[in-house]
C-alpha positions as CSV (number, residue, x, y, z in Angstrom):
1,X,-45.8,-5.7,5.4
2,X,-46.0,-2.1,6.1
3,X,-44.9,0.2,3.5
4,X,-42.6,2.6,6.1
5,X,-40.1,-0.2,7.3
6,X,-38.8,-1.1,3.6
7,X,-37.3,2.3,3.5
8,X,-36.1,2.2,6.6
9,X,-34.0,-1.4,6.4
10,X,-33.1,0.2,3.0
11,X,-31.3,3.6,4.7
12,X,-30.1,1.4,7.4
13,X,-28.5,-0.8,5.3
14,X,-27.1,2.0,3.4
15,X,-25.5,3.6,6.5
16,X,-24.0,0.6,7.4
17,X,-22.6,0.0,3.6
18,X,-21.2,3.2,4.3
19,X,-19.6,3.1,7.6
20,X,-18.2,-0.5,6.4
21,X,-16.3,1.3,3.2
22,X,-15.1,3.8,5.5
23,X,-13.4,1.5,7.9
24,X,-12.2,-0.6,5.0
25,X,-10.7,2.9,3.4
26,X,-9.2,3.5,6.4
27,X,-7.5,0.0,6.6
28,X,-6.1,0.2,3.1
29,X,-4.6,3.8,3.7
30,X,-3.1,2.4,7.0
31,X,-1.8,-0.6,5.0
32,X,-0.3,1.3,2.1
33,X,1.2,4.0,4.9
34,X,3.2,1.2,6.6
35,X,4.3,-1.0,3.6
36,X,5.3,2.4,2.0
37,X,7.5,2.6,5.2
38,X,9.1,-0.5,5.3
39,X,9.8,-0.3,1.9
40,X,11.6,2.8,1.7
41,X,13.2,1.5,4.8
42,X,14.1,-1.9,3.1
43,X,15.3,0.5,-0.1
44,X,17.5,2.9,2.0
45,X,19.4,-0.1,3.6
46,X,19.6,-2.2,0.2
47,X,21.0,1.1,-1.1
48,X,23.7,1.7,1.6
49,X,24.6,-2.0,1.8
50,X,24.9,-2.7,-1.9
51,X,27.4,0.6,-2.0
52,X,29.6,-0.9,1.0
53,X,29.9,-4.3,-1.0
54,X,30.4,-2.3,-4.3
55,X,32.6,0.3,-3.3
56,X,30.5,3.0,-4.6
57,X,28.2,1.0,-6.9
58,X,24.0,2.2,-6.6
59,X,21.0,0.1,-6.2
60,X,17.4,0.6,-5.3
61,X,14.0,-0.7,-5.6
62,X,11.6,0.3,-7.4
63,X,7.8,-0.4,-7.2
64,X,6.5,-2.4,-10.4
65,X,3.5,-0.4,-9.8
66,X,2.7,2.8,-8.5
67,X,-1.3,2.7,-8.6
68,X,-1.3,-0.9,-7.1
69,X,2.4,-1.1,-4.7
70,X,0.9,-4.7,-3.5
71,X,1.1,-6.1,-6.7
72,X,4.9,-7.0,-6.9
73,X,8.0,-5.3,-6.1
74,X,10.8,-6.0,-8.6
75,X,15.0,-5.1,-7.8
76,X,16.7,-2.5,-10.2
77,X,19.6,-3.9,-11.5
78,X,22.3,-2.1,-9.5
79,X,25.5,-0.7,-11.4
80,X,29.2,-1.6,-11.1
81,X,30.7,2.0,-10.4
């Protein structure tokens, strides 16, 4: 085995490690940027709706968590106003 190709595979593989968390960062922003949409979307409509049932009462949704928004998404409970 020559001694120059181990380093070589070695930086290869390390470029492509690196191009491969790039494209996956870029996937998970993409994916966070359009559930994020849809689910202030889904929260502005739950919001209007709930007040035309209500007559005035408020509702939204809230993430259970902010750091992980995939995790589970929980209703506030709305109030009778």
């Amino acid at each position: 085995m020559h001694a120059g190709r181990r380093p070589r595979a070695a930086a290869f593989t390390d470029s492509r490690a690196g191009q491969e968390r790039e494209a996956y960062e870029a996937l998970r922003k993409a994916r966070l940027g359009e559930f994020m949409a849809g689910f202030n979307a889904v929260s502005l409509r739950l919001k209007e709706m709930y007040q035309m049932i209500t007559l005035g009462g408020d509702a939204e949704l809230e993430l259970v968590d902010t750091l992980d928004p995939f995790s589970e998404v929980s209703p506030v409970v709305g109030s009778w106003g």
